[in-house]
N, C-alpha and C positions, 0 to 999 in steps of 0.2 A: 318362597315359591320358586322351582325351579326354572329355569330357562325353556325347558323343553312343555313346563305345562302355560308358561305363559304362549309360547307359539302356537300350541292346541287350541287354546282360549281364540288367540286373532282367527285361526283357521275357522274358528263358530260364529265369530262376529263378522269376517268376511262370508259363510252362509248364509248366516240371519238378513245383511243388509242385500242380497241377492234376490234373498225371499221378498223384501219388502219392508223388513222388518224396521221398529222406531231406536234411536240409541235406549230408552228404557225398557222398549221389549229386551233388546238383546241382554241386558245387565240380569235383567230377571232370569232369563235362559239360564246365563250361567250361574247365577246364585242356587238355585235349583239344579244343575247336573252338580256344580263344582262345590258346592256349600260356602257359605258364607268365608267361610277363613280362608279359601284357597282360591275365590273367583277377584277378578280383576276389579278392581272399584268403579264406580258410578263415573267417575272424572277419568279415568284410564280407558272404559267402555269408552263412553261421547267419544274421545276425541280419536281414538280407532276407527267408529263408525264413519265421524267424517273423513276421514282418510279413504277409505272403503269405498262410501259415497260419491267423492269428486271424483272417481276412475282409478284411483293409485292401488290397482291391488294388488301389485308384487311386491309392494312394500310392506312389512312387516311379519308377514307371513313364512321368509325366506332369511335364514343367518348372513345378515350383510357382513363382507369383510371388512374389517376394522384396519383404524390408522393406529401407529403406534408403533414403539419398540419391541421389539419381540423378546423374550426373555429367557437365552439360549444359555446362560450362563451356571447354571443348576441341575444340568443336568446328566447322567448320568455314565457319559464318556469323562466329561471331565472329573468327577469322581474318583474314578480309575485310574486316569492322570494322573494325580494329582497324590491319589495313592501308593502309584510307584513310586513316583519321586520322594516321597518322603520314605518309602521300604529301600531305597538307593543308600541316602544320606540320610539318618533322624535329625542330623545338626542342623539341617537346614533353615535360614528362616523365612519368614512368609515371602518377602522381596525376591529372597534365589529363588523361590521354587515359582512365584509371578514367570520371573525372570526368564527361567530353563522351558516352562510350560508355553508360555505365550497370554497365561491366563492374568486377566487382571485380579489385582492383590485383592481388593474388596472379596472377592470371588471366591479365591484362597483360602482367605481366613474365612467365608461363612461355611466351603466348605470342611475343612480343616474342625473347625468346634462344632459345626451343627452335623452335618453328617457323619465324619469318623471320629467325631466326640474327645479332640486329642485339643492341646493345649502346649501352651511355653514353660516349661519351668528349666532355670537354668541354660538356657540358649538352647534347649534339647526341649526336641517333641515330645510329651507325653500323655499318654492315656488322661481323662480327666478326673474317671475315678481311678485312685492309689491301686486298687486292687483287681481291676475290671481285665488287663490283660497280662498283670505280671502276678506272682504267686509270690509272698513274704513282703518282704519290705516293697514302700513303694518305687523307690528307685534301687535296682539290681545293685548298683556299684553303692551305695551306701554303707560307709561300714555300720558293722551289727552294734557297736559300742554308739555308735552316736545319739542311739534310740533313747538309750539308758541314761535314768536320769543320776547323779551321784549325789549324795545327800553335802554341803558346806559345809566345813571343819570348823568355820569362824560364827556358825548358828549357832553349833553345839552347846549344850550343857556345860559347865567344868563339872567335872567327876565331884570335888571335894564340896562344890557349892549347892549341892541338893539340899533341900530342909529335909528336917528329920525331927 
């Protein structure tokens, strides 16, 4: 249930108890507008109603501001940051670029793999799929021979020992 229809819901239960109404009147109320799956419970009613009841009625009704950290680290400046730095130098690693930015490392790396989906291989930044931002091989400087597998001299057959 969302936050905004449980607010709806206190906003009916502060009416109902206005009117008159009993904590089971009100439950029914909203079982009947809200239907059963979306209305507040019997024990979530009650104890609204007496809330309502002793005079507290700007309570609940109203988005109290919350205690807590706020979670400023995810968001989409630092991104940016964080993007150039690494369009600067690709050698960089999570530490320098901490470092250069101001941003803490945790930060870095969630941004780093979870948003621009890039990774370490080789002390170098890389895309995380091989082929998501480069065309051929996964890594440009790769030589082409390395790919290639060469089959062992010392597996071989000898020529003369074939059955026959």
């Amino acid at each position: 249930m969302s936050h905004q229809c449980r607010l709806e819901q206190r906003s009916v239960i502060k009416f109902l108890v206005k009117q008159g109404a009993t904590p089971i009147a009100c439950w029914r109320q909203l079982q009947e507008v809200y239907g059963p799956d979306r209305a507040l419970g019997k024990t979530q009613t009650r104890a609204w109603h007496k809330t309502f009841h002793q005079g507290d009625l700007d309570t609940g009704t109203k988005d109290q501001p919350r205690s807590g950290h706020v979670r400023s680290g995810h968001i989409q400046n630092n991104i940016q940051v964080i993007q150039q730095q690494v369009d600067q130098d690709r050698r960089q690693s999570i530490r320098e670029i901490s470092a250069h930015t101001g941003i803490s490392h945790s930060t870095v790396q969630r941004v780093l793999h979870k948003d621009l989906k890039l990774r370490h291989v080789s002390s170098q930044v890389r895309p995380s799929h091989p082929y998501s931002r480069t065309e051929g091989f996964p890594c440009p400087d790769m030589p082409a021979t390395l790919g290639q597998v060469q089959p062992r001299r010392d597996r071989l057959p000898a020529e003369d020992s074939h059955r026959g």
